[in-house]
N, C-alpha and C positions, 0 to 999 in steps of 0.2 A: 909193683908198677912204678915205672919213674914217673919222675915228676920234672915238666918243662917249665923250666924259668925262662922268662923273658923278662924284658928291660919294665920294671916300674913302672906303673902309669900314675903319671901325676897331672892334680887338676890344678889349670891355671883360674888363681883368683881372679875375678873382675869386682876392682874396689872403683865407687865412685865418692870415695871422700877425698878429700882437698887434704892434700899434705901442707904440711908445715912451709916450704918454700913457696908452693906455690900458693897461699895465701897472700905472703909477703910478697912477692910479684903483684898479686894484684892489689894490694893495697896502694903499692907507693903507684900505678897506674893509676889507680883512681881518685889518688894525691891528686897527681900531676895534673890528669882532667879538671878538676876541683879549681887548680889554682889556675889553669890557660882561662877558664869561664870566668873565674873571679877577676885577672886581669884583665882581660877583654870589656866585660858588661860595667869595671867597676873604675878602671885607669883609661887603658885606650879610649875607650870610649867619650869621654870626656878631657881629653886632650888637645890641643891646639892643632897638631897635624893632623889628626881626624875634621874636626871645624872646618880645614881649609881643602880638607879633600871634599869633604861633603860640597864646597862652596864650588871648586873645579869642574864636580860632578856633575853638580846642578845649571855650569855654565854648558859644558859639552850635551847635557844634555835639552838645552834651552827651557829648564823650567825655572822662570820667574818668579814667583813666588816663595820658591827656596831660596834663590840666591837673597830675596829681601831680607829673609826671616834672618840670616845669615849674616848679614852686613852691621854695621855697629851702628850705635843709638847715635854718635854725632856724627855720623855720615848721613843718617836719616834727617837727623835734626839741619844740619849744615847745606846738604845737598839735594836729598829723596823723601820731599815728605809723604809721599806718596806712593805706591806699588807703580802706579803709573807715569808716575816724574820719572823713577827708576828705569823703566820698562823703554822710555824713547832718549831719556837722558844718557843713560849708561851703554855704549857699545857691545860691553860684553854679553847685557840683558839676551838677547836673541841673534847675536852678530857670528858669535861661533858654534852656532849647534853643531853638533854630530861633526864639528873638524879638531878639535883637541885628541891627539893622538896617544900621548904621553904626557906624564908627569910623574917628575921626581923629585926628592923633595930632601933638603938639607936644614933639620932643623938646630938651630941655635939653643944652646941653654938657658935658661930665662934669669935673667939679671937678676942677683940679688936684694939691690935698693929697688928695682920695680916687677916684682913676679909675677904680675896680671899684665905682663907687657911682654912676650912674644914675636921674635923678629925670625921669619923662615922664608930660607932660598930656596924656591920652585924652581927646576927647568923644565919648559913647557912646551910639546910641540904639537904647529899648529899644521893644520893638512892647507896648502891654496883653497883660492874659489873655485869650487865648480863650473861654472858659471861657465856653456859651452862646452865642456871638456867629461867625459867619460870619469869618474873615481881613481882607476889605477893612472891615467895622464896628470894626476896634480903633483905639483911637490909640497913639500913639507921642509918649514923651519924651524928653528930650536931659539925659545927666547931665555933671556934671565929675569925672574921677575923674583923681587923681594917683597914680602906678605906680612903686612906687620898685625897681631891680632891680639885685642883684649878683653879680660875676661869681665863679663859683665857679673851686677848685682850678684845675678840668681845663679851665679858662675860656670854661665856658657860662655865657651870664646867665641868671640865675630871678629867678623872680618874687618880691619879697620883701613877702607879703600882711601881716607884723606892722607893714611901715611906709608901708604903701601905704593911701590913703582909696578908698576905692570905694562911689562915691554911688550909681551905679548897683544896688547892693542896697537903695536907697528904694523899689525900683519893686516888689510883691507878685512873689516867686516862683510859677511855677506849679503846682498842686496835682499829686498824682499821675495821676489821672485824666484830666486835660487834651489835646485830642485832638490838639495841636501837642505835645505836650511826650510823645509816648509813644514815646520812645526809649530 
């Protein structure tokens, strides 16, 4: 009798162990993760451009309370002793909610004879009043403001508004009655 050859049959292995390279791929990904979270929660975080964003933030967003928490001890002492001195004193307390469009922000290196001393160019824009006018009818202008910020005791930086220019209060705060601003 003959005998029919045919082609070999071969079983394909199904391996699920991690080879050699691809361990090392995931290790230095899981470096990399490791160090994005450590510089974030551990640098950024506590950074002066972070400070002043949080401080912009909290103006666009018209919550007072942050921008106090925010603001430095001799602007409090000099100017704000109060949340509420703050809240009718300061324009930007409630003046631009929800119209700060952008901001971008040029920070300075910090002097080496004063390093808890922080000087950073914002440019800032701010949306018109509403006031009468539909959202997409307002325009928008672009200020330069200069943010000078120091780092306290407990080494948070605030905002220090006695030495800071902020042009962006050229632009008409909004009235009380403003239908963007009723927060």
């Amino acid at each position: 009798m003959a005998r029919i050859v045919g082609p070999a049959r071969t079983r394909e292995r199904f391996s699920t162990r991690v080879r050699g390279s691809e361990l090392i791929v995931f290790l230095i990904v899981a470096l990399g993760l490791a160090y994005a979270a450590r510089y974030y929660f551990v640098v950024y975080r506590h950074s002066p451009g972070f400070a002043l964003g949080e401080y912009l933030g909290a103006i666009k967003a018209g919550d007072v309370s942050k921008q106090y928490a925010l603001i430095d001890a001799a602007d409090k002492r000099d100017f704000f002793p109060t949340e509420q001195t703050y809240e009718k004193g300061a324009p930007q307390a409630r003046g631009y909610a929800a119209r700060v469009i952008s901001v971008k922000f040029d920070e300075q290196p910090a002097d080496p004879k004063k390093p808890h001393i922080v000087v950073i160019n914002a440019n800032v824009s701010i949306r018109g009043s509403a006031q009468g006018k539909a959202l997409y009818e307002t325009s928008s202008d672009a200020y330069k403001d200069t943010y000078t910020l120091r780092e306290d005791k407990e080494g948070h930086w605030k905002v220090w508004l006695g030495r800071s220019q902020m042009n962006m209060l050229k632009a008409s705060p909004s009235p009380p009655g403003d239908p963007i601003n009723s927060g």
